[in-house]
N, C-alpha and C positions, 0 to 999 in steps of 0.2 A: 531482585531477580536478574540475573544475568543477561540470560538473552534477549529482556526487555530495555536493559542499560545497553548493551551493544546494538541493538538498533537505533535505541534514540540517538549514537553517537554517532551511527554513520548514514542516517535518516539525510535525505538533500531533499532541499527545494531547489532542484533543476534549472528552472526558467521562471521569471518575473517579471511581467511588460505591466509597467502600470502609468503608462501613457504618458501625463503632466508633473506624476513623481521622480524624483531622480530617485538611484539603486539605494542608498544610503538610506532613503526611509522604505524601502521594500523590505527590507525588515522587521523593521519595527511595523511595518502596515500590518504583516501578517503574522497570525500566532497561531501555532502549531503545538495539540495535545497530543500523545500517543497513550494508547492502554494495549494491555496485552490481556484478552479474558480466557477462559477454559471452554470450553463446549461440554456442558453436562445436561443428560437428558432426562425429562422427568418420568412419572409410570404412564401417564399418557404418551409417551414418544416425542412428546416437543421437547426443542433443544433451546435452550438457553445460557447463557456465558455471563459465568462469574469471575470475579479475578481471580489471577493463578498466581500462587504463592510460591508450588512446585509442581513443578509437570511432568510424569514419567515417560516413559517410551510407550507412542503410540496415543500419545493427548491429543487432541486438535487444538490448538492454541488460534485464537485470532488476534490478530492485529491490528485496531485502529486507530485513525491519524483525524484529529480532526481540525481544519484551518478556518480560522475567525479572520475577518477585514475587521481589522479595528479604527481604521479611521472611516471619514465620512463623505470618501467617492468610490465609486466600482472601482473591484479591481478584472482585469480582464486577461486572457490569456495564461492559465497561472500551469504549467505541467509540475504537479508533484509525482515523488516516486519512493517507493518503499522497498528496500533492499530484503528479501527473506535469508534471517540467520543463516550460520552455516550450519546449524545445528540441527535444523527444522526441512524437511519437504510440504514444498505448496503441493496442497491437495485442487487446484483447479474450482476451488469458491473464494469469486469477489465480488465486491458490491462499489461501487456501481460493475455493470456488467462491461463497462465502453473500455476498462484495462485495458494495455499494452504490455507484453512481456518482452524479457530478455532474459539471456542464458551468458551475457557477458554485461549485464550493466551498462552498455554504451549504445547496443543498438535496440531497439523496440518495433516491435510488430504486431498485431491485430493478434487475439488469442482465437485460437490452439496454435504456438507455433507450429512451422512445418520446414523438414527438409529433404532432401532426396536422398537414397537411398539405394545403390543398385539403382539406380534409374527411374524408381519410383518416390512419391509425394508420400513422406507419413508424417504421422504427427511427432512432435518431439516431447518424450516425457516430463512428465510436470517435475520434476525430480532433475532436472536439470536449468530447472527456472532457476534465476538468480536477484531478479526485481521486476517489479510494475510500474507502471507510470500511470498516471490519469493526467488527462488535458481538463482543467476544467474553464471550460471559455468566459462566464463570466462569475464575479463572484461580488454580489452587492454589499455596499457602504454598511457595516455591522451586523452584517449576517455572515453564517456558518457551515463549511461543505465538508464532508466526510466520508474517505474511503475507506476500504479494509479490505483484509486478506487474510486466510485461513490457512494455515499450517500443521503439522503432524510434526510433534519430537520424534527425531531420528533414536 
């Protein structure tokens, strides 16, 4: 799958403070899955996400990422960030909810972004998002945190 291969390529782990470890094993500390599912609904109305094989115009696609501490002390302070394809519009579902966005990749802010406008505050299209970040403050000795985000093929 394409846009599942271009992500995982250009996928960062941002920031790593992992106190008494040097950077060199911050890698290896942490292990990073990515899946890419579909959003398919069933005749009840719940939705549920299977993997996508191919996704036409107009799929919801999600994306998630999920990072294991593989060794056997906390890790703390860890900000990942999920760059959404160029392919895909964020449709404004993520989980955890505490996301940051950005519309350049460098800077982040509190979601819904906002900007002025004529002199007024609005929000800025989600269609103009370009990644997320989550801070996750701490993440214990062999255990597992996982965000996602939800996207729409353009």
């Amino acid at each position: 799958m394409k846009f599942l291969n271009a992500l995982r390529a250009t996928l960062l782990i941002t920031t790593v403070s992992l106190g008494l470890l040097t950077t060199a094993h911050a890698e290896e500390a942490l292990k990073m899955e990515l899946t890419a599912n579909k959003a398919v609904k069933n005749a009840d109305g719940k939705i549920s996400y299977v993997p996508a094989s191919t996704a036409p115009t107009g799929t919801i696609i999600q994306y998630k990422a999920t990072y294991t501490n593989t060794i056997d002390q906390n890790i703390n302070d860890i900000a990942v960030t999920l760059p959404i394809p160029a392919n895909m519009t964020f449709n404004g579902e993520v989980s955890p909810v505490s996301a940051q966005a950005s519309t350049d990749g460098k800077n982040y802010a509190d979601m819904p972004l906002m900007r002025k406008v004529d002199g007024k505050v609005v929000k800025v299209p989600f269609s103009e998002y370009r990644s997320l970040r989550w801070n996750i403050k701490l993440l214990p000795a062999k255990k597992s945190a996982t965000v996602s985000l939800n996207t729409i093929v353009n």
